[in-house]
N, C-alpha and C positions, 0 to 999 in steps of 0.2 A: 559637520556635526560628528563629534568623537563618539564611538560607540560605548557602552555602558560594561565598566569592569565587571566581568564574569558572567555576563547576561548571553543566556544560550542564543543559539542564531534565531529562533522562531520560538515566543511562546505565546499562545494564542487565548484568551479568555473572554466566557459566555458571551463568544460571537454568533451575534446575530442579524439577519438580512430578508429582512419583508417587502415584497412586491405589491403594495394595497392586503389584499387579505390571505396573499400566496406568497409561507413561508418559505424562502429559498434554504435557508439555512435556521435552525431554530436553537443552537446553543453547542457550539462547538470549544470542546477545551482541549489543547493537545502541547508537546512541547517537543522540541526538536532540538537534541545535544550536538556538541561538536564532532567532528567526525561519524554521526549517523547518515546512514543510506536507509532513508524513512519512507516508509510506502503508503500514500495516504488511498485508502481504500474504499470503494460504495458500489452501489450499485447505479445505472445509470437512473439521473434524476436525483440524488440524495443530496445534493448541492456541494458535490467537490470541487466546479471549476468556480463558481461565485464564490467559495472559500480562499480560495487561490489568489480570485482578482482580489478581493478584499484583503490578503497576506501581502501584494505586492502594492497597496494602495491604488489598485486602478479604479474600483469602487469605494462607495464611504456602508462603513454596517450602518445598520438599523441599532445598535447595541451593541457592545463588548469592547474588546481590546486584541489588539495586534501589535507584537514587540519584535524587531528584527535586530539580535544584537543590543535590545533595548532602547532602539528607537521607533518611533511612532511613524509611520507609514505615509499617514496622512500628514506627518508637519512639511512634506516637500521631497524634489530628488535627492538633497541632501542625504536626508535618513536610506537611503536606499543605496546608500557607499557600500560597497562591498557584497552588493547582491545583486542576481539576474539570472532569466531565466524567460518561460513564455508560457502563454497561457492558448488554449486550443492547436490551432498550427500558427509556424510562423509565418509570416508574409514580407516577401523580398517583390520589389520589381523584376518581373518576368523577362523583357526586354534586354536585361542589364545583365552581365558576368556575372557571375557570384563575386569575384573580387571587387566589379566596383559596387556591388551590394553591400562588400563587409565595408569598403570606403568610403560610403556613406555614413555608415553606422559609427566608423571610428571619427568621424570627425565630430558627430553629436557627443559620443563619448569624451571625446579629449584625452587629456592627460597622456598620451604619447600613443593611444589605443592603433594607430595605423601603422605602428613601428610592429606590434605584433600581428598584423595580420598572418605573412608567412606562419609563423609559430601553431596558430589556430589552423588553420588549415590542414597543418602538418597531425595535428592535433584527431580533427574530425577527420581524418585520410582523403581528402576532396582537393590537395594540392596540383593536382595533375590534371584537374577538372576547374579549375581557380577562371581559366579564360571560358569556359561555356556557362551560354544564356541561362540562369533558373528559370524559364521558361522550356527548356529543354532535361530538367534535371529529373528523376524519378520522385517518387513520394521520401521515400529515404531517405535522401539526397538532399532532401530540403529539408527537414529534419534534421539533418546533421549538420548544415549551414545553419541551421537556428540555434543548435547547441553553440557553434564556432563563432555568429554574433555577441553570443551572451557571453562567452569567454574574453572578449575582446575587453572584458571592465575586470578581468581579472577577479573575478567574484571568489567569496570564502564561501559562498551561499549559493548555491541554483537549486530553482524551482521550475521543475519541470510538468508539463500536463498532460500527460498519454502520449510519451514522446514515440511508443512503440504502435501506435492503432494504423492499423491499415497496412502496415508494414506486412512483407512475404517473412518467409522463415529466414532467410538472408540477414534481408533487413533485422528484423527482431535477433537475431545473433547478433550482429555490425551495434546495433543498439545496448546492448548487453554490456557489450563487452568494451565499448565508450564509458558507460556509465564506470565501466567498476574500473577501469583506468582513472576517472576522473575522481573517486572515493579513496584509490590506495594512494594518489597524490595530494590526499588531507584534505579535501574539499568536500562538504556537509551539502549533502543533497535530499530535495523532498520529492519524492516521484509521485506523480497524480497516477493512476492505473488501475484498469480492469481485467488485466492479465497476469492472473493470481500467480502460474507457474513461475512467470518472471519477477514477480515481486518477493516471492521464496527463497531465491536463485540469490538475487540481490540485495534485501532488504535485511538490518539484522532488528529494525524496528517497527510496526507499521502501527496506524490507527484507522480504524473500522468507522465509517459515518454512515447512517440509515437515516431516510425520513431528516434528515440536514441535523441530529443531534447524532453523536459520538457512542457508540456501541461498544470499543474497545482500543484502548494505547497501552504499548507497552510492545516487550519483547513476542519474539515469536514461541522462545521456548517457553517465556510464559503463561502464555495465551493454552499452550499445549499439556502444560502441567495442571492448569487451572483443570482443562478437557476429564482430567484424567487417562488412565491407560484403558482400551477399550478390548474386548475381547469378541471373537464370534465364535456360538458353538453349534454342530450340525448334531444329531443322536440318531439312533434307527428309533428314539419314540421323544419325541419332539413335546408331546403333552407331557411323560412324566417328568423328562427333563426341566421343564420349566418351572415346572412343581419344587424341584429340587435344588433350584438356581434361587428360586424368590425365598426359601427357607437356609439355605445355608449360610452360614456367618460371615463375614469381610464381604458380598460381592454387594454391589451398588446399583442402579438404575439398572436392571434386568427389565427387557422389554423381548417380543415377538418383533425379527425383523423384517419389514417388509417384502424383501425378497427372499422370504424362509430362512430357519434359523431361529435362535435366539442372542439377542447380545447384551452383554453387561459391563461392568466397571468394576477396578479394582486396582490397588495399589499393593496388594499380597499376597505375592507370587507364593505361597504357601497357601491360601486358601485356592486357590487354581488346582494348584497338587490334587489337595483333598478333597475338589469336589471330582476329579477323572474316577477317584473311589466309593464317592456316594453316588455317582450316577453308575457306574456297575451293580454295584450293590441293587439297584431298583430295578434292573435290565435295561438301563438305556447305553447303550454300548455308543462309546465315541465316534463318532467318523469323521468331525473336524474340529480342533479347538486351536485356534490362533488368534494372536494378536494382531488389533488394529491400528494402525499407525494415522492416526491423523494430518491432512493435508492440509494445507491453507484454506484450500478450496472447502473442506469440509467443516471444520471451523467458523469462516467467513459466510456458509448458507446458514451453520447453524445459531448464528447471531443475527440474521437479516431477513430472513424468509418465516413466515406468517405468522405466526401468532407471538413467535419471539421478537420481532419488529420492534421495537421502540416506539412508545405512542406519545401523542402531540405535549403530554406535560412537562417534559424535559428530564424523563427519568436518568438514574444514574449508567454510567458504561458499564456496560455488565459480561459477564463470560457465558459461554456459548453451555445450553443442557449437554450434558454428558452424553446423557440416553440418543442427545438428536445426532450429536459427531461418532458415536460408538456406532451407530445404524448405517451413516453415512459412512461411514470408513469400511464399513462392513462389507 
């Protein structure tokens, strides 16, 4: 099955996946370009791994559509030419090498997949480990033998699912630094994860899924511009300050921050100037005014956590309140 000219590796529409009356997934739309290192992103329970099995055809949705390349997931192994990847952990016989672990795999594979073994291995750095039991290997370990199966099909495409959980800080570096070897070698990868520092690190794309519907796709920098720029201000009078924050012109969601303070938004670094002079003017004398830089982490609570949540009707992907990431960054 010949893939479909110019049709992105993954584009996924109003996928959805019911359990009797427990929606795993309730409308998922995202799209995934060529050479993106994509971070699909939730919280645990929001239905990223049942999105995954449903992208790789291991499940059938409830509704929607799944294209890889522009083929349909469901019509057979066919469509699944030129993709791989794994979904939870992988699983090798314990008993067995890792070699004759990949030996097995290359020969389901076909198409000459046992001629690369070496290559894979060299690949996942586990060449020197090729002759011990994966029953003896670390969590790592095994992970990076599951990345090294899936290479064995020579994939344009891996979809990966929390390849870094459980892993030591080792690991999760060895993991890192796999992946973006295998992204600067032109290979389009979708990373499943809840470890936002690593997806920052790696990812120049992510999409946000809450409650199994889509909260946000698209770039990071634009996810950060949508935020706007946030500011925290401390004063020796904190009430009139406020006073003069919520009256002065250019600033935006000015709020009291939870851990004291005020903080607000703005995109004009000339009304910042001039409020350091209407807060003297009233006697509130500065004692901190900086900028907040927004984190992944900050952004991704402030589209997921309570009342901003996404509710069961399938509202639209939305960007995160200002006021909530200005507070957090704060």
């Amino acid at each position: 099955m010949t893939p479909v000219v110019d049709a992105p590796p993954i584009e996924v529409r109003g996928l959805v996946k019911h359990y009797g009356d427990i929606v795993a997934v309730g409308g998922v739309d995202l799209t995934v370009l060529p050479g993106d290192v994509f971070g699909y992103l939730g919280p645990n329970g929001a239905g990223k791994t049942t999105a995954l099995r449903m992208m790789l055809g291991l499940i059938r949705p409830t509704a929607g559509s799944v294209r890889l390349f522009g083929r349909d997931p469901q019509a057979g192994v066919a469509a699944l030419q030129g993709v791989a990847g794994f979904v939870e952990a992988p699983r090798f016989y314990p008993y067995l090498t890792a070699r004759r672990n990949l030996e097995l795999c290359a020969a389901l594979d076909g198409d000459g997949a046992d001629a690369r073994i070496d290559e894979v291995l060299d690949v996942v750095e586990l060449r020197d480990r090729a002759k011990v039991r994966v029953g003896g290997y670390s969590h790592g370990m095994r992970q990076r033998l599951g990345i090294a199966a899936a290479l064995l099909r020579r994939p344009r495409l891996l979809l990966l699912d929390e390849p870094a959980t459980g892993l030591d800080p080792a690991g999760m570096r060895d993991m890192r630094l796999l992946v973006r070897r295998l992204a600067d070698s032109g290979m389009t990868v979708l990373l499943s994860s809840h470890l936002l520092a690593e997806v920052e690190e790696l990812c120049n794309r992510v999409g946000i899924v809450d409650h199994g519907l889509m909260a946000y796709e698209g770039t990071l920098e634009e996810l950060r511009r949508a935020a706007g720029i946030g500011y925290r201000l401390r004063t020796t009078h904190d009430d009139r300050a406020l006073a003069v924050c919520r009256r002065h012109p250019g600033l935006a969601d000015v709020a009291v921050a939870a851990a004291g303070g005020i903080v607000f938004r703005t995109a004009d670094e000339m009304a910042v100037a001039e409020l350091s002079r209407a807060l003297t003017d009233e006697g509130a004398l500065v004692l901190e005014l900086s900028p907040s830089h927004a984190t992944l982490e900050d952004l991704f609570f402030a589209l997921t956590e309570g009342d901003k949540a996404p509710g069961a009707n399938g509202a639209a992907p939305r960007t995160p309140r200002p006021a909530a990431v200005a507070e957090r960054a704060a």
